[in-house]
N, C-alpha and C positions, 0 to 999 in steps of 0.2 A: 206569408205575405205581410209586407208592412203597413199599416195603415199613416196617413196624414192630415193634418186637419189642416187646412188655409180658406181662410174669408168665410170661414163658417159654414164650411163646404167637406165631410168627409171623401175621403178619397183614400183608393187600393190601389197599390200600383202592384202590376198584376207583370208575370215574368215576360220580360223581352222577347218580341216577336221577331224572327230573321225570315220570316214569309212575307217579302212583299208585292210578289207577283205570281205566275203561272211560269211554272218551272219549265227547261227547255225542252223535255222531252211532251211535256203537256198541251206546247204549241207545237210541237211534229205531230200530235196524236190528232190534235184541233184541224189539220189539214190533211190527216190521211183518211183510210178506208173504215177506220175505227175510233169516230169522233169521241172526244171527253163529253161527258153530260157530268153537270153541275146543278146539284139540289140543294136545298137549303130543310136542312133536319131538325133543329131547332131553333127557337128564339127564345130567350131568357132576359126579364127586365131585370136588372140588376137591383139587389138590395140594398147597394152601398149606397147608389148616387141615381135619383131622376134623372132622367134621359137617356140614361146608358143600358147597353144591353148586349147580350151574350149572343152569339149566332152560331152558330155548326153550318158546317157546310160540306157535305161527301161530292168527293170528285171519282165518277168511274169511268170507266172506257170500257163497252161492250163490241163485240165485233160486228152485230149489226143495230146502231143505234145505244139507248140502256139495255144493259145485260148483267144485271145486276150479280146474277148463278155464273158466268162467264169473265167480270169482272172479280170475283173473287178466288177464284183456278187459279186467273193469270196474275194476282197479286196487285191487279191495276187497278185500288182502289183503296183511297183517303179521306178521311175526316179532317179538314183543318178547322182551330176555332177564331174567333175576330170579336175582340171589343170595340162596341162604335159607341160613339155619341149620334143621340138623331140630328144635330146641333149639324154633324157634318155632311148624315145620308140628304138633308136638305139640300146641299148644293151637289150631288151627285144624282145620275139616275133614274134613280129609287122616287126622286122628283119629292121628298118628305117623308115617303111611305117607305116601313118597316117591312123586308119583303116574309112572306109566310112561310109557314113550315110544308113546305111539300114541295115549293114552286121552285120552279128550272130556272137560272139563270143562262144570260149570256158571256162570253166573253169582256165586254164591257161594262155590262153589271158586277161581272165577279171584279174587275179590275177596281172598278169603283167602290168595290167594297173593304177590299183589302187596301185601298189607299185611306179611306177612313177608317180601319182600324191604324194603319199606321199616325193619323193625326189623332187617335186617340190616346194613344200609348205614350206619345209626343208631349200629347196634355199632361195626361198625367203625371209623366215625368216633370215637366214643369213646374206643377205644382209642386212637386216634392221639392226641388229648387227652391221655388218662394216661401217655402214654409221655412225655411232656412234662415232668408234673410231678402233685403231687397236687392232686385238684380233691372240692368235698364234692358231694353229690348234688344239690345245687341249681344249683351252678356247672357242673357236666356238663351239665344239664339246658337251660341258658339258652343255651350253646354249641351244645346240637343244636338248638334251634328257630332259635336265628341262624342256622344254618346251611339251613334252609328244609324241616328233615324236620317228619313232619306232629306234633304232639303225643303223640298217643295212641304213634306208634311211639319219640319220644324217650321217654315215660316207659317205656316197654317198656325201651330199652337199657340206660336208669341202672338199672332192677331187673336185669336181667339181669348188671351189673357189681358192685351186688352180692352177687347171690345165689354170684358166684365168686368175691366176693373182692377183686376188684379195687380198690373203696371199701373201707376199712374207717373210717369216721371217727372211731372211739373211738382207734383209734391216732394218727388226724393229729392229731385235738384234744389228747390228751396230747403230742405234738409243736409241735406249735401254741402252748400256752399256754405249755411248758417253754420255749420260743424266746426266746418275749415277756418270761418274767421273769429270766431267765437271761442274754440279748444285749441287750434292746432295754430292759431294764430300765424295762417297764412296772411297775404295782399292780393290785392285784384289779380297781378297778372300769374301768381303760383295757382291763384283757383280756377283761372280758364284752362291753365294748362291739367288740370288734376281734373278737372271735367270732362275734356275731350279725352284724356285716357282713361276713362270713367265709361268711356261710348254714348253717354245722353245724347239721342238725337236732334237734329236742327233746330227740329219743332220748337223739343223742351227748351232749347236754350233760347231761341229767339223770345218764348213767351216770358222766359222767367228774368235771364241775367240780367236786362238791364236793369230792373226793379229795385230785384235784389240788391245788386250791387251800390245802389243808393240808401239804400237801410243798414248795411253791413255799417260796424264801427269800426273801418282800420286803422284809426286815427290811436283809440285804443288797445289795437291787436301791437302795433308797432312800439308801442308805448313801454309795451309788456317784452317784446325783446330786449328792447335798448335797456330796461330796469334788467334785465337776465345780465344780458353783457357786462355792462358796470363801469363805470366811469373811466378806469383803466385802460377799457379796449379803445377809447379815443385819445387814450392821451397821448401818443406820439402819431407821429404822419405814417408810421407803417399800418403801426396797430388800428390806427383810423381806417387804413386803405383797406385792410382783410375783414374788419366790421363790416365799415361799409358793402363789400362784397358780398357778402354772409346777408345782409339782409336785402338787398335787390333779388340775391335767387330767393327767397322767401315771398319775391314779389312786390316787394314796398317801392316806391316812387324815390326817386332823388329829396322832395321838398315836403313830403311824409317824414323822410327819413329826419332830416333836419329841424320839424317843427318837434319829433317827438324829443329829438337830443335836446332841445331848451327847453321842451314842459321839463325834462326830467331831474335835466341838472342845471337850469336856473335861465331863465331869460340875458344872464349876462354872458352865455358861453359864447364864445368868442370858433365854435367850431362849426363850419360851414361847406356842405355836400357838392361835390362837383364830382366830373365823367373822369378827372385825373385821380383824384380821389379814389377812385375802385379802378381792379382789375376785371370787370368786368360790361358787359354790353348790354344796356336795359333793354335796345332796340329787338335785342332777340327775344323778348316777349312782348 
């Protein structure tokens, strides 16, 4: 097993569970003459990580009631194991409580129980994700169903990442955007679009962009093209028109564009930005 450390938090991820219900024949058995009984055999707090714990649980079917000497003749009896968080037995059940080593469950407790190990597994997988690198709620999201956990328990994981913290997207997005105009020497409308395919949610964006996008200097990012390009690329009306072009999809403004071509090459240039000017459509961003 591999270990990962994220937020100062070790973590196992422990091999993929494809248990995540009461197999078909265990619901035939549930409504015949020879009900499944479900125990719980042990509980193990986990070494690795507070709150987590190991559970056993033997599923047998005896022919009148537990038959434990009857269940093992007929082969009709299993141990399966389940890692939970109590993080999740709380909203299941179990009502908080860790269930004991002896005790029978129900149908609906065992369901509940095998659905938080499946958010468990989710988490951790998770984590293993963010120790990686940053990911926004949606991109976690699309990684745990690639990975074949069932929905309902990847959205559980990405809320539980973060309810601790582990996402915060208003920080990546201010990192995010600072990157793009700063390095990559995008403009406004290349970084909205590099956002939304980024997945940041609403939220982030409504808290952050407008802010942002006041502090960013693309006055300077634009600057830094047009010194790349070189005096050359304006100097005829075509070469001007594919410049021009070249730097709206980068996202720069018509009158961006034009204050940066006279910082660069002198308040006397005589070269001036218009929509005939490029082949292209600023309106599409």
């Amino acid at each position: 097993m591999r270990e990962k450390h994220h937020a100062g938090i070790m973590m196992e991820t422990p091999p993929a569970s494809n248990i995540w219900k009461l197999e078909p024949e265990d619901t035939v058995r549930c409504r015949s003459r020879n009900p499944i009984q479900i125990v719980v055999v042990s509980v193990v707090p986990s070494e690795m990580q507070r709150g987590r714990f190991d559970i056993g649980v033997k599923l047998s079917a005896g022919v009148n009631g537990f038959d434990e000497a009857e269940s093992e003749r007929n082969g009709r009896e299993e141990i399966r194991n389940f890692v939970v968080f109590l993080y999740y037995l709380k909203r299941e059940p179990f009502l908080g409580l860790l269930p004991a080593t002896g005790e029978f469950l129900n149908t609906e407790e065992y369901e509940a129980l095998v659905f938080a190990d499946a958010c468990t597994r989710a988490t951790l997988k998770a984590a293993d994700f963010l120790a990686y690198g940053d990911n926004t709620e949606k991109q976690l999201y699309e990684k745990l169903c690639r990975k074949g956990f069932p929905k309902e328990a990847c959205a559980a994981a990405v809320g539980f990442c973060v309810e601790k913290h582990y996402i915060d997207e208003e920080d990546q997005l201010r990192r995010f955007m600072d990157m793009l105009c700063t390095r990559k020497k995008y403009g406004l409308r290349r970084i909205r679009q590099e956002i939304y395919q980024k997945g940041f949610s609403d939220r982030a964006v409504k808290a952050v962009f407008s802010d942002m996008a006041q502090t960013l200097d693309f006055d300077s990012a634009v600057r830094s093209r047009v010194k790349k390009l070189g005096a050359d690329a304006f100097s005829a009306p075509d070469k001007k028109k594919r410049a021009t072009a070249s730097l709206l999809r980068l996202g720069f403004s018509y009158s961006e564009i034009q204050r940066a071509v006279k910082a660069v090459f002198g308040a006397g240039s005589d070269w001036e930005a218009s929509e005939e000017d490029a082949c292209f459509d600023e309106d599409m961003f």
